[in-house]
C-alpha positions in Angstrom: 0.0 0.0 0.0 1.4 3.3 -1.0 1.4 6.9 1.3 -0.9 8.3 -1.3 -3.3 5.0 -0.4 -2.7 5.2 4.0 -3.5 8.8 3.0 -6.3 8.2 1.5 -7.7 5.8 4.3 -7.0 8.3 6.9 -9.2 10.6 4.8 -12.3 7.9 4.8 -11.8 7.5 8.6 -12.3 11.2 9.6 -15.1 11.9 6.1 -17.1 8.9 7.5 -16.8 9.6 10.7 -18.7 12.9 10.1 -22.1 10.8 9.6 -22.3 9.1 13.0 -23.3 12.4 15.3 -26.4 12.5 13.0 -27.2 8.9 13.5 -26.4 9.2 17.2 -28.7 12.2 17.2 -31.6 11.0 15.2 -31.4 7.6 17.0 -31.3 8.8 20.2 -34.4 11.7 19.7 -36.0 10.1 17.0 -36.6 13.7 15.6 -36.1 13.9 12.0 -37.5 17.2 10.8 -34.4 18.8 9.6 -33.1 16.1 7.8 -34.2 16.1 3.7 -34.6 12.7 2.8 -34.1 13.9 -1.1 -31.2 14.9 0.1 -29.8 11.5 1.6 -31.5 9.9 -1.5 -29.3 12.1 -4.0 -25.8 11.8 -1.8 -26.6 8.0 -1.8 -27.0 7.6 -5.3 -24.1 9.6 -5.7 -22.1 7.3 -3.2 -22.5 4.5 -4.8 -21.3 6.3 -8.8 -18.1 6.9 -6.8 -17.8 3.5 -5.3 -18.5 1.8 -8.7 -15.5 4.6 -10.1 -13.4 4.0 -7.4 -14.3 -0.4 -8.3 -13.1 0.1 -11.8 -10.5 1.9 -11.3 -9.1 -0.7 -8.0 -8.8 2.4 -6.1 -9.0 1.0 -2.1 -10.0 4.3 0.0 -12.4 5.0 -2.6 -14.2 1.4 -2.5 -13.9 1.7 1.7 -14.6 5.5 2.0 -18.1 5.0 -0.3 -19.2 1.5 0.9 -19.5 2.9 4.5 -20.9 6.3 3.6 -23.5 4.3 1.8 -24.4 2.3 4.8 -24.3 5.4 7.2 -26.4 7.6 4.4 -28.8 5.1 3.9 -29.1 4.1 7.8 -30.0 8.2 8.2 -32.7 7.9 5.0 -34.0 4.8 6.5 -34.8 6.6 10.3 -36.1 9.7 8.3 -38.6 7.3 6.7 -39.2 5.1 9.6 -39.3 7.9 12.3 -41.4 10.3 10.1 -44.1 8.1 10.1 -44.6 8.2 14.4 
């Protein structure tokens, strides 16, 4: 693995990272009126362009960064639609 590649991974860890407050929030209040589920839809849809880029092209911290901001984006998507309903 190259420095350009353990650079890359440290920049998944902390850009992934970023989602879990809102999951911690929304999980623990349930309240989801400030999130825009369009939103959430778009970024996934766009998440998962870049992890079929980063596939073709064998690039590691892409495939890792985008396969976990998938989860996490749809996870927040999933308690918006869940949550919105109570």
């Amino acid at each position: 693995m190259s420095e350009l590649d353990i650079l890359g991974l440290i920049a998944t860890g902390f850009s992934t990272s970023s989602f879990m407050p809102q999951i911690w929030r929304t999980w623990k209040t349930r309240d989801v009126s400030g999130i825009s589920l369009s939103t959430y839809v778009i970024l996934t849809i766009a998440l998962a362009l870049w992890l079929l880029y980063g596939i073709l092209k064998g690039d590691v911290p892409l495939i890792v960064a985008n396969t976990i901001m998938i989860v996490f984006s749809s996870v927040i998507a999933a308690m918006k639609i869940v949550f919105e309903k109570r």
